[in-house]
LOKOLTOR-852167 format. One record per residue (C-alpha): x, y, z; chain. Coordinates in Angstrom, 1 decimal, always signed. Example, Ala and Ser with C-alpha at 12.3 -4.5 7.8 and 13.67 -1.06 7.14 Angstrom:
BEGIN
+--------+--------+--------+--------+
|   east |  north |     up | chaine |
+--------+--------+--------+--------+
|  +12.3 |   -4.5 |   +7.8 |      A |
|  +13.7 |   -1.1 |   +7.1 |      A |
+--------+--------+--------+--------+
end
This chain:
BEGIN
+--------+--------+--------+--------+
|   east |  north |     up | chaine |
+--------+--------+--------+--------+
|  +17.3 |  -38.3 |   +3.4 |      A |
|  +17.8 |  -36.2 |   +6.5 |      A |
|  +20.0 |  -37.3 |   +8.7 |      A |
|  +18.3 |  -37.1 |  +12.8 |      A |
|  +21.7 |  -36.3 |  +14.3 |      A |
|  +23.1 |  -33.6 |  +12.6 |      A |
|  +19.9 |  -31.5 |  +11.4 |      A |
|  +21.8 |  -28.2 |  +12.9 |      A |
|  +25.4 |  -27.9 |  +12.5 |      A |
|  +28.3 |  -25.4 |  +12.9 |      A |
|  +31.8 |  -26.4 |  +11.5 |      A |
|  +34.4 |  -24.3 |  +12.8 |      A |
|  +37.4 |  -24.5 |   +9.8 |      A |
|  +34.7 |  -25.5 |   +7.5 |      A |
|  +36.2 |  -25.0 |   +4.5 |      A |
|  +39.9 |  -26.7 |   +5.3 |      A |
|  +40.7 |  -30.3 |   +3.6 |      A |
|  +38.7 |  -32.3 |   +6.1 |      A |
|  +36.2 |  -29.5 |   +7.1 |      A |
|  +34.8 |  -29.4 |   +3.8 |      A |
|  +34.4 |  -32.9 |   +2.7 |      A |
|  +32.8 |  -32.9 |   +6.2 |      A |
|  +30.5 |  -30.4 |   +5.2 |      A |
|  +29.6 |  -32.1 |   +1.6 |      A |
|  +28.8 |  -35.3 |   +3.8 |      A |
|  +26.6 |  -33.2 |   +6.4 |      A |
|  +24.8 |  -31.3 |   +3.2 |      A |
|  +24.3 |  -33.9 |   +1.4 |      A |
|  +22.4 |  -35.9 |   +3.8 |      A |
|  +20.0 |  -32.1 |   +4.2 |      A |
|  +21.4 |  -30.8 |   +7.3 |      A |
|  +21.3 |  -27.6 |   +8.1 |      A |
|  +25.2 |  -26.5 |   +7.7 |      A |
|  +26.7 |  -22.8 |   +9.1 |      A |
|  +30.7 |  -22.8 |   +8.5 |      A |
|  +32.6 |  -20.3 |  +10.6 |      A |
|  +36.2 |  -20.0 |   +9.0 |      A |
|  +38.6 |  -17.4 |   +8.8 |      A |
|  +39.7 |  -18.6 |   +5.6 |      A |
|  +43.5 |  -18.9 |   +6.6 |      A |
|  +43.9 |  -22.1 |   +5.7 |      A |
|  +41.0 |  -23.0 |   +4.1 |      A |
|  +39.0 |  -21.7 |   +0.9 |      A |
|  +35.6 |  -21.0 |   -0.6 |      A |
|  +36.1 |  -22.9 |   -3.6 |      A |
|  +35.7 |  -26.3 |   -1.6 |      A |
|  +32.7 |  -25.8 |   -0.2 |      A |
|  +31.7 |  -23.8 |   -3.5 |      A |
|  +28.9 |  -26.1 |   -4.8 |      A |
|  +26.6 |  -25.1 |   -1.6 |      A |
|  +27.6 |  -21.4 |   -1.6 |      A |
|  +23.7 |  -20.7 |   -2.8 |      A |
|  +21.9 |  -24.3 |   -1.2 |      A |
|  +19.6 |  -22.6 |   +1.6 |      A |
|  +20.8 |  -25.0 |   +4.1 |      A |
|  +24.5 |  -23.2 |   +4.3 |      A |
|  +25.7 |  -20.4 |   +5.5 |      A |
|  +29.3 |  -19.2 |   +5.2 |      A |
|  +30.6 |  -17.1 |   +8.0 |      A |
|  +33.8 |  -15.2 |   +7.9 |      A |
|  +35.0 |  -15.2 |  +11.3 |      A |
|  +38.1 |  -15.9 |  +13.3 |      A |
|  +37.8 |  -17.5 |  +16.9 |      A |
|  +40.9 |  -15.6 |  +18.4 |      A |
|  +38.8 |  -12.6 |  +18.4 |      A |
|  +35.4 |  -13.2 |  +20.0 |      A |
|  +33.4 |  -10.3 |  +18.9 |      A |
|  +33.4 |  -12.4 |  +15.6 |      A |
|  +31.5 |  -15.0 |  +17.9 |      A |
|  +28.7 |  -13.2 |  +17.5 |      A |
|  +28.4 |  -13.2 |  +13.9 |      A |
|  +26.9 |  -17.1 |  +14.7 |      A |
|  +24.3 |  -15.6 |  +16.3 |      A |
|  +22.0 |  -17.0 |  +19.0 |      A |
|  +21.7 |  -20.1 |  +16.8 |      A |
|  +20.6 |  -23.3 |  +18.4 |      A |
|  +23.3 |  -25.7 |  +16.5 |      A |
|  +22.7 |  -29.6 |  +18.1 |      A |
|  +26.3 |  -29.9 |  +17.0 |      A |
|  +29.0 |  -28.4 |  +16.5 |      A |
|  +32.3 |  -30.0 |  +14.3 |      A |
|  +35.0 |  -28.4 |  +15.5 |      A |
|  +38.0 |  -28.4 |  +12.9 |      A |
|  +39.5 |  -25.1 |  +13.1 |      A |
|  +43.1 |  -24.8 |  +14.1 |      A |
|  +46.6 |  -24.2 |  +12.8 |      A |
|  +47.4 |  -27.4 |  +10.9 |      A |
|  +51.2 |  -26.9 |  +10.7 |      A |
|  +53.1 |  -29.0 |  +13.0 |      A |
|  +56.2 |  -27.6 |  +12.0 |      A |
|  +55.6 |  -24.1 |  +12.6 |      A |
|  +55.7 |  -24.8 |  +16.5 |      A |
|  +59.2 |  -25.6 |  +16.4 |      A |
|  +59.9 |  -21.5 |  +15.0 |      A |
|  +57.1 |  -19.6 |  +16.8 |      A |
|  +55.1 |  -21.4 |  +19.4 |      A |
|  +52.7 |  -19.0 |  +20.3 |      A |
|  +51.1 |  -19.6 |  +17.2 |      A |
|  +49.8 |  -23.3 |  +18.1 |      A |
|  +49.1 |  -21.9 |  +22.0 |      A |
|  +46.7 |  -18.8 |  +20.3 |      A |
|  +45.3 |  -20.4 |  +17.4 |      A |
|  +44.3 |  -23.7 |  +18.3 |      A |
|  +44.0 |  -23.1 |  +22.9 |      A |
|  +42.8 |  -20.0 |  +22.6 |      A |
|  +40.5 |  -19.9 |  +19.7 |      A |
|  +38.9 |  -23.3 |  +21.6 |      A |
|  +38.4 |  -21.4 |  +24.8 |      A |
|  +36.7 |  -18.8 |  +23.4 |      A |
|  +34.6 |  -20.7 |  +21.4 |      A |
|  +33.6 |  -22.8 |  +24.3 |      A |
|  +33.0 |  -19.7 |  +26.2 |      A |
|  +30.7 |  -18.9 |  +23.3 |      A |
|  +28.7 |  -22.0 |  +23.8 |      A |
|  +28.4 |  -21.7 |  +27.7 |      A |
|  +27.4 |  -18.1 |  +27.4 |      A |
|  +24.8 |  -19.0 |  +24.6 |      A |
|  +23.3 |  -21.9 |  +26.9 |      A |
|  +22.6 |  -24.2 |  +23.7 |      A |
|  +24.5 |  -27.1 |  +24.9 |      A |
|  +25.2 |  -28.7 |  +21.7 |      A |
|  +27.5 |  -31.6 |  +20.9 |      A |
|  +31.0 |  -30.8 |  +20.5 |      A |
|  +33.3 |  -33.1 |  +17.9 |      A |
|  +36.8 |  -31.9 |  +18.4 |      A |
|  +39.4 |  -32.8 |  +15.9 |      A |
|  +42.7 |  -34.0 |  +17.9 |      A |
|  +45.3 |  -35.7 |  +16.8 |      A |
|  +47.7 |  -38.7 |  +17.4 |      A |
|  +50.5 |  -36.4 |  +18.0 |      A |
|  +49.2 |  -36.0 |  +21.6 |      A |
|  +50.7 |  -39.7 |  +21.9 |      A |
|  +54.3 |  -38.6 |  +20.9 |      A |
|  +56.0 |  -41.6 |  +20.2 |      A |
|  +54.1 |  -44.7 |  +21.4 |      A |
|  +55.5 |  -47.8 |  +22.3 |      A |
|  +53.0 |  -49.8 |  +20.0 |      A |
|  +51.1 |  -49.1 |  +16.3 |      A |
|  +48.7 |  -49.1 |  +15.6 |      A |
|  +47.9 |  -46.9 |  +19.0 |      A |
|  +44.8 |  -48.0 |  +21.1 |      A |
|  +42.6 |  -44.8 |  +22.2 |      A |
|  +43.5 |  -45.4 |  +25.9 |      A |
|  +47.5 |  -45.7 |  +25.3 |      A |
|  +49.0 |  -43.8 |  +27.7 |      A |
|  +50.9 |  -42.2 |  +29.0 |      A |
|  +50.3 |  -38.9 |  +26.5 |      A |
|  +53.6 |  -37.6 |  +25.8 |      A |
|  +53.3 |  -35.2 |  +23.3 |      A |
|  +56.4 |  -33.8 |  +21.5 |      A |
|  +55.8 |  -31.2 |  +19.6 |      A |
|  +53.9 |  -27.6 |  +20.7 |      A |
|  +51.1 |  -28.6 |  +17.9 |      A |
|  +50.7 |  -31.9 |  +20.1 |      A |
|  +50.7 |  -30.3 |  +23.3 |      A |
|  +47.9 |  -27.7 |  +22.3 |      A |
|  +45.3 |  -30.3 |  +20.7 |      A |
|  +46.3 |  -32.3 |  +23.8 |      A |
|  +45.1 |  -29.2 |  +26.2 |      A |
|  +42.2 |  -28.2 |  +24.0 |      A |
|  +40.9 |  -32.1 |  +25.1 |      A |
|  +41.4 |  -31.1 |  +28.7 |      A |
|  +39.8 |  -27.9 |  +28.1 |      A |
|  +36.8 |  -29.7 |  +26.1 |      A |
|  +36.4 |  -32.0 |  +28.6 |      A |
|  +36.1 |  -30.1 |  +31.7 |      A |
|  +33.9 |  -27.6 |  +30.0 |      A |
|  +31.4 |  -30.7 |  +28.9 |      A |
|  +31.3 |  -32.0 |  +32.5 |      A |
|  +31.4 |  -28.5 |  +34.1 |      A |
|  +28.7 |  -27.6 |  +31.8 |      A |
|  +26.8 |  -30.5 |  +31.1 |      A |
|  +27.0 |  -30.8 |  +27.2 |      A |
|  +28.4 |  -34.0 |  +25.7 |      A |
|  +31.7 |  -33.6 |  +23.6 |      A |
|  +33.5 |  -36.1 |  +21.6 |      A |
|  +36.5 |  -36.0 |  +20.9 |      A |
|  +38.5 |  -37.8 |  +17.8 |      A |
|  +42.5 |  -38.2 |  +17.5 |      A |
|  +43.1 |  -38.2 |  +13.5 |      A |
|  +46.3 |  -39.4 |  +11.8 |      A |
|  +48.2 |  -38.6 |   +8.7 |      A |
|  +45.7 |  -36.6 |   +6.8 |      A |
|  +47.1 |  -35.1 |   +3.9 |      A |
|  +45.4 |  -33.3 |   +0.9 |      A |
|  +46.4 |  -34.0 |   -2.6 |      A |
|  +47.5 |  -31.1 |   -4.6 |      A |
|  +47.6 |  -33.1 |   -7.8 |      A |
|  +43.8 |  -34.6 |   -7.4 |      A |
|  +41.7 |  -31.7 |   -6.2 |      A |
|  +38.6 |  -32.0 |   -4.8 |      A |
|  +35.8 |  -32.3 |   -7.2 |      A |
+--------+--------+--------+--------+
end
């Protein structure tokens, strides 16, 4: 059954936890899947199964350097998932820079990629709750505010929805954007 939605997709991160169950879900409904991953903090093994199914395509890029950009091509994606960014909250509180380049910058540059390509695609962007810091009331409605984030990992996802958001209205594409919580992978059950 082909899904109408998401016949064209990129998935930045595509083969992290969540990327590639994501990309199982989007496959097996026949869409047409690209993956762009650096494969930092991800693997091959879990999106192995569709590593020969025509409607992947596996590319090894990083979005801190936009030459790799290009490696996607002038591909006309309707949407575009995107997952990829350092996952560690922790490692703010050491260095960081590393939460400000690898989950600000690498979503400016892709952005700039999808201005410069004119495609205007749907964005998904992977948040987080940590942009709420510590909220006065759980469970924590989508329009609590106001966002305090406390951690550098909370305050980049918290900018990247700025960015997001001023680049959808500035350059009329439609972007959703979608705080998760408390997702963990299990390393006794791995995925099938």
């Amino acid at each position: 059954m082909k899904t109408k939605n998401f016949e064209r997709a990129l998935v930045t991160g595509g083969v992290g936890f969540i990327g590639s169950h994501l990309v199982d879900a989007l496959i097996t409904r026949e869409a047409k899947v690209s993956v762009f991953d650096n494969l930092t903090a991800g693997t091959l093994q879990n999106v192995k199964p569709w590593l020969n199914n025509p409607n992947f395509t596996f590319i090894k890029g990083d979005l801190l350097n936009p030459a790799d950009l290009t490696n996607i091509g002038k591909n006309s994606f309707e949407t575009v998932f995107h997952l990829a960014a350092n996952p560690e909250v922790g490692v703010g509180s050491t260095n960081p820079n590393i939460h400000f380049q690898q989950n600000l910058v690498a979503t400016q540059n892709l952005l700039e990629h999808i201005r410069k390509s004119q495609s205007n695609p749907k964005i998904i962007f992977a948040s987080t709750s940590t942009v709420y810091g510590e909220p006065a009331k759980i469970p924590t409605a989508e329009d609590y505010a106001p966002l305090k984030p406390i951690s550098t990992y909370g305050a980049s996802k918290l900018a990247c929805e700025a960015l997001i958001s001023a680049y959808a209205y500035t350059y009329n594409f439609k972007a959703i954007i979608i705080r998760l919580a408390n997702m963990a992978s299990s390393t006794t059950s791995p995925k099938n």
